[in-house]
C-alpha positions as CSV (number, residue, x, y, z in Angstrom):
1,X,111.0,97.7,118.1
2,X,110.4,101.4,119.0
3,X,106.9,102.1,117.5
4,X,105.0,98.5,117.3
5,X,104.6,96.3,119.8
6,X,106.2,92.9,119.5
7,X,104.9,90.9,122.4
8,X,103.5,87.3,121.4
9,X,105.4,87.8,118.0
10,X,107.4,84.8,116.4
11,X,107.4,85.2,113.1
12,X,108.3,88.5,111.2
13,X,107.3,88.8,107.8
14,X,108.8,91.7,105.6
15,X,107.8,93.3,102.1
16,X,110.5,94.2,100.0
17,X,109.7,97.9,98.3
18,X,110.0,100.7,100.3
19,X,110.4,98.7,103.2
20,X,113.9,97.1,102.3
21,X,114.8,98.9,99.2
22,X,114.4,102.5,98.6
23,X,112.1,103.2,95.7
24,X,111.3,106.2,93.6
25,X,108.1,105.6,92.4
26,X,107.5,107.9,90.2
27,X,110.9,107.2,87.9
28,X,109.4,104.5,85.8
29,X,106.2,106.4,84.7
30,X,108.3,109.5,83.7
31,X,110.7,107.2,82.3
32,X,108.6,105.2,79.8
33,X,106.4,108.5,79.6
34,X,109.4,109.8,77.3
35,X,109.9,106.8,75.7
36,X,106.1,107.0,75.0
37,X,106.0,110.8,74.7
38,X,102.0,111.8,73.6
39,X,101.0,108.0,73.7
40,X,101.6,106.9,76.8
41,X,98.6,107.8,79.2
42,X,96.2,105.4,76.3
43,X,99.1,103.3,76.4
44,X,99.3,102.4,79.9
45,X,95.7,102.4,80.3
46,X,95.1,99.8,77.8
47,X,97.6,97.7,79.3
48,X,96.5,98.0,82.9
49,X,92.8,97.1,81.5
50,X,94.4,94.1,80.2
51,X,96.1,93.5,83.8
52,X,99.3,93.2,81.9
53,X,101.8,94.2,84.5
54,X,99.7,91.9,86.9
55,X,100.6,89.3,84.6
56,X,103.9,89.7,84.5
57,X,104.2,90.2,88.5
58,X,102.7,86.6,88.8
59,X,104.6,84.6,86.0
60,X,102.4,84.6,83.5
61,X,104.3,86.2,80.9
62,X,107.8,85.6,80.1
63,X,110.0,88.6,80.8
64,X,111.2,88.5,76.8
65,X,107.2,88.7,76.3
66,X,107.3,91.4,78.4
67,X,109.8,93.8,77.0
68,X,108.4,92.8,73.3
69,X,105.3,93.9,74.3
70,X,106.2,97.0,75.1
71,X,108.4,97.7,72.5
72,X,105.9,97.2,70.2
73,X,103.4,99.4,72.3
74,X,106.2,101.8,72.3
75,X,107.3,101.7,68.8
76,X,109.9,103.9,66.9
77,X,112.9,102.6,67.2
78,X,113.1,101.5,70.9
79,X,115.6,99.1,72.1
80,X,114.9,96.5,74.7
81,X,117.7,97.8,76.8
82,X,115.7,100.9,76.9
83,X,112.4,99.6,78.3
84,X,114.3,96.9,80.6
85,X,115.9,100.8,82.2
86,X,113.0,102.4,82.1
87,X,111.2,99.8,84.1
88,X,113.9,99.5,86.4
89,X,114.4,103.4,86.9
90,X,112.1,102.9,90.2
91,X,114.7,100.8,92.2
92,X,117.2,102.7,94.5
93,X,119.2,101.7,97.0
94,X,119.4,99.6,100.3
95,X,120.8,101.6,103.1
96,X,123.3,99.8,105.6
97,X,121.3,100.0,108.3
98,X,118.3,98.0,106.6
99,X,121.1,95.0,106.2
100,X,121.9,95.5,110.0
101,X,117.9,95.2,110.9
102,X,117.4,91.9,108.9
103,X,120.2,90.4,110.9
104,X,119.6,91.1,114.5
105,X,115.6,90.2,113.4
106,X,116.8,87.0,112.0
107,X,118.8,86.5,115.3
108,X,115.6,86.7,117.2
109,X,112.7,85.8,115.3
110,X,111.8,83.0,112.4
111,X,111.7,86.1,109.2
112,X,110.6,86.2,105.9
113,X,110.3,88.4,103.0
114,X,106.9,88.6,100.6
115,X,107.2,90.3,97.8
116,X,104.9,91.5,95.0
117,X,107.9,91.9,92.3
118,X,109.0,90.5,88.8
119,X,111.9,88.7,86.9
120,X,113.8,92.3,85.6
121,X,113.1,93.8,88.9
122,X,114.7,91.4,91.4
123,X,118.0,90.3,88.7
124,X,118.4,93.9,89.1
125,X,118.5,93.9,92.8
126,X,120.9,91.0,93.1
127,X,123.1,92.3,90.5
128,X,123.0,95.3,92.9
129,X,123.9,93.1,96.2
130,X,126.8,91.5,93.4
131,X,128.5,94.5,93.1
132,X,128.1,96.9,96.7
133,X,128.1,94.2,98.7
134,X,129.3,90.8,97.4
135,X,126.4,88.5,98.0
136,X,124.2,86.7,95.2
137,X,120.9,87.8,96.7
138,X,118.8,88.3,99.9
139,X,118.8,84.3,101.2
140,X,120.9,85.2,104.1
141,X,119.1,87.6,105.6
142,X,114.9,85.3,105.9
143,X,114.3,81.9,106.3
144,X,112.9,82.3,102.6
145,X,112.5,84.6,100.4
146,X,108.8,84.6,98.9
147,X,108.1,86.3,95.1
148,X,105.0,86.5,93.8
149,X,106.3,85.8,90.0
150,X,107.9,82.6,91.0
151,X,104.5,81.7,92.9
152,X,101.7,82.9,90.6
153,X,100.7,84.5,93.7
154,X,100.4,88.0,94.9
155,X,99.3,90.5,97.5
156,X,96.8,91.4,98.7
157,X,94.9,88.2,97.8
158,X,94.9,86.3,101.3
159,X,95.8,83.4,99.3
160,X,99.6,84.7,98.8
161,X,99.5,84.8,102.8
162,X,98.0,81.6,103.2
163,X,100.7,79.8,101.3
164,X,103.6,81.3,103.6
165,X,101.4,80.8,107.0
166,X,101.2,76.9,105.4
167,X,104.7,76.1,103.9
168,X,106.3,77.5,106.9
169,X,103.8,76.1,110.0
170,X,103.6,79.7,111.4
171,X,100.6,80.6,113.8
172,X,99.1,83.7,112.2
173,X,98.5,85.1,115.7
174,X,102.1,85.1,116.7
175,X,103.1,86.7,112.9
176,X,103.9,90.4,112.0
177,X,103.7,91.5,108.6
178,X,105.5,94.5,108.0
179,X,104.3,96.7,104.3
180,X,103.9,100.1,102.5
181,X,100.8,99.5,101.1
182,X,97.7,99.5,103.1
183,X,95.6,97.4,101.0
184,X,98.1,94.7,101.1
185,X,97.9,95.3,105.1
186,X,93.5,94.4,104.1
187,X,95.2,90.6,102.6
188,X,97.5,90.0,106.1
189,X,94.8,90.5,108.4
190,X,92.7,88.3,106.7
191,X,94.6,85.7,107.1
192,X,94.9,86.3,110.2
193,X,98.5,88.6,110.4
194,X,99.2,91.3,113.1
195,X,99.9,94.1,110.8
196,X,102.2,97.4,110.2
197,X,101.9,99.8,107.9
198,X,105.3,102.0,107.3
199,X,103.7,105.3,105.9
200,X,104.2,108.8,106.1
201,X,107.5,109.0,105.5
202,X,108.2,106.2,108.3
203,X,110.8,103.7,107.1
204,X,112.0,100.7,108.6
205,X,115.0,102.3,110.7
206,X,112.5,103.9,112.8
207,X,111.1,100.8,114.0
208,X,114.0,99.2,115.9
């Protein structure tokens, strides 16, 4: 690993946004902002007061609830379709080399992936894998594939952390967690994580 020290480390621990997958951030508030058009800032902010998306990132809410929710938020004549794309505009792509990263890591270390994501999110993901490069999903590239909507968890509470240091009997000392977002990076070291935080236009290629 060219810029972080990996001496004492086991276990690797990988986030999946930005640090796997490409993502344009900024494609899914323009995106339901036309759907929206001069009701979306009060729209959006009465949701996020309600921690709605939070919700929906830890399994609270069916994703049918979801997309009905915001259709009616929405209004006019708005399909589902159009909200599922809109949500989804974010997600780019995976480049080759990222692929080539997880495997020689795997090869070396015990690695994971923890990810604060949803149900629409990561169905489109693996329908993405399905089609460029044949595989179902991301199982063959970590030990296990941790998502906060299937454990009602999510970062940066420590407990999210907790549970994979637990489950998988890793020493936190000996465990790199790899992220975009710093206050998820707060969470890791808590419990105890070496820590890296890919920022500034630093993606994961430039590590290894």
């Amino acid at each position: 690993m060219k810029n972080c020290s990996l001496e004492g480390i086991e276990n690797i621990i990988f986030d999946l946004g930005m640090v796997i997958i490409n993502l344009d951030k900024q494609a899914t508030p323009k995106a339901f902002e036309k759907l929206c058009e001069e009701e979306y800032a009060a729209t959006m902010d009465r949701l996020n007061q309600e921690k709605f998306f939070e919700a929906y990132e830890t399994g609270k809410i069916s994703t049918d609830d979801f997309v009905n929710r915001l259709k009616h938020e929405i209004g006019g004549n708005t399909s589902a379709i159009e909200v599922e794309n809109a949500w989804n505009a974010m997600l780019n792509d995976i480049p080759e080399r990222r692929f080539e990263i997880l495997q020689e890591s795997k090869a070396k270390y015990r690695t994971f992936c923890l990810s604060n994501t949803n149900d629409l999110h990561i169905r489109f993901i693996y329908q993405m894998l399905k089609e460029e490069k044949g595989i179902p999903n991301l199982d063959q590239y970590f030990e296990k594939v941790y998502l906060s909507h299937e454990m009602g968890q999510r970062k940066p509470d420590v407990e999210i952390f907790e549970t994979v240091i637990v489950e998988q009997g890793l020493q936190a000392a000996k465990t790199l967690f790899i992220d975009d977002t710093a206050e998820h990076l707060e969470g890791a070291r808590k419990a105890g994580l070496n820590t890296f935080h890919l920022v500034d236009g630093i993606v994961l290629e430039q590590l290894f």
